[in-house]
DOVEXZA-469694 format. One line per field, with one value per residue (C-alpha): residue number from 1; residue in one letter; x, y, z. Coordinates in steps of 0.5 Angstrom, whole numbers, plus 500, padded with zeros to 3 digits. Layout:
% residues N
pos c(NUM,...)
code c(a,...)
x c(X,...)
y c(Y,...)
z c(Z,...)
END
This chain:
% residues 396
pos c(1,2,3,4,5,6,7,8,9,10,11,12,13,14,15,16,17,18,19,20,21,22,23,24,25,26,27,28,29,30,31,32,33,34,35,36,37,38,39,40,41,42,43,44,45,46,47,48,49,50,51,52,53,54,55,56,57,58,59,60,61,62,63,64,65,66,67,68,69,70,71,72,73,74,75,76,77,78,79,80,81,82,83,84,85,86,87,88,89,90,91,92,93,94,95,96,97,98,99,100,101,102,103,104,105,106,107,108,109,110,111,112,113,114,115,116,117,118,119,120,121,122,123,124,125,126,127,128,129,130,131,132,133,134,135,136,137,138,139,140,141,142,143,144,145,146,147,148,149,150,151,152,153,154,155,156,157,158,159,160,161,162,163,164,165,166,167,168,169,170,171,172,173,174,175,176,177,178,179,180,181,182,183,184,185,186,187,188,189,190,191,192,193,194,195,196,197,198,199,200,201,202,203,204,205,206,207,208,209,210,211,212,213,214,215,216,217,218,219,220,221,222,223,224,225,226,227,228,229,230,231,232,233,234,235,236,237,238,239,240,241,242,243,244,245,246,247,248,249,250,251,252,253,254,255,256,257,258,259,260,261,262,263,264,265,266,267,268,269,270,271,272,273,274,275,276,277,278,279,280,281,282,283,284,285,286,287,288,289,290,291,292,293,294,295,296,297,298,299,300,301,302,303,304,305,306,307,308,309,310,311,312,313,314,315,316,317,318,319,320,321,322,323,324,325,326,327,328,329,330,331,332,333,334,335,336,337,338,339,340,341,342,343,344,345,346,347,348,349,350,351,352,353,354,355,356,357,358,359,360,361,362,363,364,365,366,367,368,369,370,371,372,373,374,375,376,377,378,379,380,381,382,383,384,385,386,387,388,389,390,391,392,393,394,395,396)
code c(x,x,x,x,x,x,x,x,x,x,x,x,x,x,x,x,x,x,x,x,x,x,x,x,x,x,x,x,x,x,x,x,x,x,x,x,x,x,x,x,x,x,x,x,x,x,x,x,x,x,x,x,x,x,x,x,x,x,x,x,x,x,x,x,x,x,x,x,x,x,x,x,x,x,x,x,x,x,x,x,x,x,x,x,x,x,x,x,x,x,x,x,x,x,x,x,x,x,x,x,x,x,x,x,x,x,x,x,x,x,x,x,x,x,x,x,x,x,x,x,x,x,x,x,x,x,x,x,x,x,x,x,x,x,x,x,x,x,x,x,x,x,x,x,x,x,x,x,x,x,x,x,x,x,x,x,x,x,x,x,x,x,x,x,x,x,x,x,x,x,x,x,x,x,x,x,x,x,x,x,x,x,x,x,x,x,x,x,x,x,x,x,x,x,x,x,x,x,x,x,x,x,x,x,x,x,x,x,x,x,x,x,x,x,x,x,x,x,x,x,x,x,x,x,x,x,x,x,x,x,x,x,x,x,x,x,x,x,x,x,x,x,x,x,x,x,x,x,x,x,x,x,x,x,x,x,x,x,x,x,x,x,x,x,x,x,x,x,x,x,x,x,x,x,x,x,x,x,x,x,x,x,x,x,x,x,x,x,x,x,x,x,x,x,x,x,x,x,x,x,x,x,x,x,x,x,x,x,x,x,x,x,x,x,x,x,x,x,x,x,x,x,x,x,x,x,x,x,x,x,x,x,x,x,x,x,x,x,x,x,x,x,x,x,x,x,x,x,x,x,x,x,x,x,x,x,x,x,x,x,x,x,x,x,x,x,x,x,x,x,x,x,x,x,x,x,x,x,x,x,x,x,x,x,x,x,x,x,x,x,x,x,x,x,x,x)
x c(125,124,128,128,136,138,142,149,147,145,151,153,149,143,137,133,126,123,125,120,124,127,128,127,122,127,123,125,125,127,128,135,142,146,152,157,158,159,150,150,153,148,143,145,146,139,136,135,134,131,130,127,131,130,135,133,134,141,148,152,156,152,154,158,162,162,169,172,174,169,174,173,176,180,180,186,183,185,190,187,187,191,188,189,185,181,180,178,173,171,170,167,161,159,158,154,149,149,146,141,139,138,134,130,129,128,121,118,118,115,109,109,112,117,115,122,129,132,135,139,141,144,147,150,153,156,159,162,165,168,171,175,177,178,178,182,179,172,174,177,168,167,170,167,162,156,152,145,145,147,142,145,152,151,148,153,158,157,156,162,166,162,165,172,172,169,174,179,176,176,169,166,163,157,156,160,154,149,152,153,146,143,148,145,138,140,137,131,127,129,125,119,120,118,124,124,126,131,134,133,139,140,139,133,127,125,119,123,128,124,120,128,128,122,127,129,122,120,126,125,118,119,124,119,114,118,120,125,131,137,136,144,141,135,138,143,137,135,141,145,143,144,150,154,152,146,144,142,135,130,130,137,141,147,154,154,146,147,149,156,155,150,157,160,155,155,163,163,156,159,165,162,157,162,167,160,158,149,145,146,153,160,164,171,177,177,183,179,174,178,180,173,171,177,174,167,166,159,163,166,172,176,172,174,182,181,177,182,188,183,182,189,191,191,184,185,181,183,185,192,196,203,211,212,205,201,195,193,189,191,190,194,196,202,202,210,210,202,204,207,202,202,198,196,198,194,194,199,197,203,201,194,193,192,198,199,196,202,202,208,210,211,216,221,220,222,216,210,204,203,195,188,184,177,176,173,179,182,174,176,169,172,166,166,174,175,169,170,178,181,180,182,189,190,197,194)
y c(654,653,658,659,658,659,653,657,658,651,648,641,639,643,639,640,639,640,644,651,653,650,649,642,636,633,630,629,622,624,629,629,632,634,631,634,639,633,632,640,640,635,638,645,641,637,645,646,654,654,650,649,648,647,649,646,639,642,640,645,651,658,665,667,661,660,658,662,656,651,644,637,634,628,621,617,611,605,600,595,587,583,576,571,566,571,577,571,567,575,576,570,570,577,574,569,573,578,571,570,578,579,572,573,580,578,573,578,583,578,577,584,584,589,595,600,598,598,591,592,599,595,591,596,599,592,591,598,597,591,595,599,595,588,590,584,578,581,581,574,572,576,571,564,563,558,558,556,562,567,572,573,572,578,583,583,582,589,592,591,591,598,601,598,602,608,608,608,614,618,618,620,616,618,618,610,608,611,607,600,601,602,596,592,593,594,587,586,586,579,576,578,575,568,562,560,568,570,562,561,556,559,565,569,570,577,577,573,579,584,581,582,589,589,588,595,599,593,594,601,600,596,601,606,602,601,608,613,612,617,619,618,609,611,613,606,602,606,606,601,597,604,604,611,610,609,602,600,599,602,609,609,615,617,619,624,623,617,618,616,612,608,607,605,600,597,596,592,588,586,584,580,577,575,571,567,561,563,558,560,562,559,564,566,568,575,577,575,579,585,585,584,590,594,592,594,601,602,602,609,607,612,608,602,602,606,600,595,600,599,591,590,585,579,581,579,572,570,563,563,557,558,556,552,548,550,553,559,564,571,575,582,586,589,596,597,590,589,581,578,579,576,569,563,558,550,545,541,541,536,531,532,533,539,542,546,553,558,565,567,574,573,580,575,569,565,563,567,568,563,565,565,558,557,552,547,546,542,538,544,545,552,554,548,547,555,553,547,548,554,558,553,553,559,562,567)
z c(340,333,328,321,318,310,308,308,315,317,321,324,330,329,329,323,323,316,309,308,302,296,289,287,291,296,301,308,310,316,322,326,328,322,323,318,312,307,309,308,302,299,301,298,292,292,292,299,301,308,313,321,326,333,338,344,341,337,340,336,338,340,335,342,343,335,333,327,323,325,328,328,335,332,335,334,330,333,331,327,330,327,324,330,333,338,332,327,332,334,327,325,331,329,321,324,328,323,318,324,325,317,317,323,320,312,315,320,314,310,316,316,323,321,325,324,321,327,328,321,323,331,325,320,326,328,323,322,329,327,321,324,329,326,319,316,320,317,310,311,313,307,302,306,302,303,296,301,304,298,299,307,306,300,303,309,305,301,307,310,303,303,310,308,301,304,310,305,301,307,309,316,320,320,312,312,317,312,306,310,312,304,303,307,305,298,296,300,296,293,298,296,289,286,288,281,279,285,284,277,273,267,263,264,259,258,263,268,267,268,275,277,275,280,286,287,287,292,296,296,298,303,307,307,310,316,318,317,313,310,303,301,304,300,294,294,295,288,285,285,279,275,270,268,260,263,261,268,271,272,271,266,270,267,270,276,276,280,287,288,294,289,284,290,292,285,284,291,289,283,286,291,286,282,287,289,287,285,282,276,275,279,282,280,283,287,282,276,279,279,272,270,274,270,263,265,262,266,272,274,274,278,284,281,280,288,290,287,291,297,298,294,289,292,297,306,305,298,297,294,291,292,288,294,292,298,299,304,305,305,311,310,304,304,301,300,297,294,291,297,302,309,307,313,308,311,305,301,294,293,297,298,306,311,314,321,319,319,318,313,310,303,302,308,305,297,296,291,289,282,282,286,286,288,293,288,284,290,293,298,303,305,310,313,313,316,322,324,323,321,327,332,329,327,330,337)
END
């Protein structure tokens, strides 16, 4: 049964088919379950008047049973695992089947065997769930970086980064799935650029620039191809490189005309960015990172100093150096006491060799923080060192 319903009577769970009336050009990319006021609210925003709903594909309460406030039944969220042996070993499977979907995925698009984007919505949603039950041993992936495998390792890396910021801001589930979704496919259309653009070693020439710039409209263009994808994803795919004094690409948005959810995708593309190694550029330290996300005045910095309240200042997977002359990983932030957080410490720097891996509590313990240091600085293969003995030694 199909019913026309002004905008002010649209209600979470009915089942929208089309717009019929309203003020701007959105475009419905797709037909589905409102699932929340927040999705209403956009579209009241976007100039959505009227639309068509069918009430047999619906799933919200009948004008009879319709509750006088409407109520969101509340699942307590579980506890979140701590960084041991089986949540890191978790953690670390899921990381490496989400490099062989997102490869596998990224070929078949270049042979044109893509027919929908469902392998990367499955993998949006893993690696959701993950964040909400084994948030700290995924951040720890995020910061064991291979610089082979940069392209992959950076649009998982954002994708979670994402879920774990959004988590934070309090959004639903439904809205961080759709922002972890867009990105995941934010970059992909790197891969359809020439190799000696998308891995160029210095600086750009400005024609090299401008086929870069060409990334998002490819990207764009790709997801549409295969089949229906959210505006709010859409919108991060099409605005992640747009910058709020409107020095960004390609159509130079300014302030609140770009989705805040792309100002997010920004701030975590950037941090993940500069804490890589990329052919042309080595990484930096994730504090380091964060001071130069402070002094980015294109940034929305409102989001950025919540960022930096999000993730810490000492990020979970940041390798540390200590006063007592060990090296260790953090592995939880403490909120009550963000310089001493919970650190795994493995690696002598006096003596120059391994040790047991142990996890120590910096607030319990005579020992500090003196800085963040890149695995380089001490010859340390970290992806190598975490994989082949780090998650074997960690304390269960």
């Amino acid at each position: 049964m199909l019913e026309q319903v002004p905008i002010d009577e649209l209600q979470p769970g009915m089942y929208v088919n089309q717009v019929l009336e309203q003020t701007g050009s959105l475009r419905m990319r797709s037909k589905g379950i409102v699932k929340t006021q927040a999705i209403i609210d956009s579209l009241k925003s976007k100039g959505i008047l009227r639309v068509e709903v069918d009430l047999t594909k619906s799933k919200h309460s009948t004008k009879e049973n319709k509750p006088e406030q409407p109520v969101e039944s509340e699942v307590p969220k579980p506890k979140a695992k701590p960084v041991g042996r089986d949540s890191i070993n978790q953690a670390n499977d899921l990381y490496s089947s989400a490099l062989s979907i997102q490869s596998n995925f990224l070929k078949s698009l270049k042979n044109g065997a893509v027919k929908d984007l469902s392998p990367m919505e499955s993998l949006s949603h893993s690696l959701i769930e993950s964040v909400f039950d084994n948030k700290d041993a995924l951040s720890c992936l995020t910061m064991i970086k291979d610089t082979d495998q940069y392209l992959l390792e950076h649009s998982i890396n954002c994708s979670v980064l994402s879920g774990i910021f959004c988590e934070f801001l309090g959004y639903d589930r439904d809205i961080i799935e759709q922002v972890s979704l867009g990105t995941l496919l934010m970059d992909i259309g790197m891969s359809s650029l020439p190799d000696e653009i998308r891995n160029g070693k210095g600086e750009f020439a400005q024609g090299d620039w401008e086929v870069m710039k060409t990334h998002v409209q490819i990207g764009v263009d790709l997801v549409e191809q295969c089949g229906d994808i959210s505006d709010l994803s859409l919108r991060i795919i099409e605005e992640h490189h747009e910058r709020i004094d409107g020095s960004g690409y390609p159509r130079g948005l300014v302030g609140e005309e770009i989705s805040e959810y792309a100002r997010i995708a920004a701030i975590v593309d950037a941090y993940d960015a500069m804490t890589s190694n990329r052919s042309h550029k080595e990484s930096i330290t994730p504090t380091q990172a964060l001071k130069r996300l402070t002094a980015a005045e294109n940034l929305d910095q409102d989001l950025v100093k919540q960022f930096i309240q999000c993730i810490g200042v000492h990020p979970v997977g940041s390798l540390v150096r200590l006063k007592s002359g060990k090296l260790g990983i953090v592995s939880k932030i403490n909120p009550k006491d963000p310089v001493s957080p919970h650190v795994m410490t493995f690696y002598s720097v006096t003596s120059q060799h391994f040790n047991e891996v142990k996890r120590i509590d910096l607030s319990l313990y005579e020992d500090e923080i003196v800085s963040g240091v890149r695995p380089e600085e001490f010859s340390l293969n970290l992806p190598k060192f975490f994989r082949d003995v780090f998650v074997n030694q960690i304390p269960i």
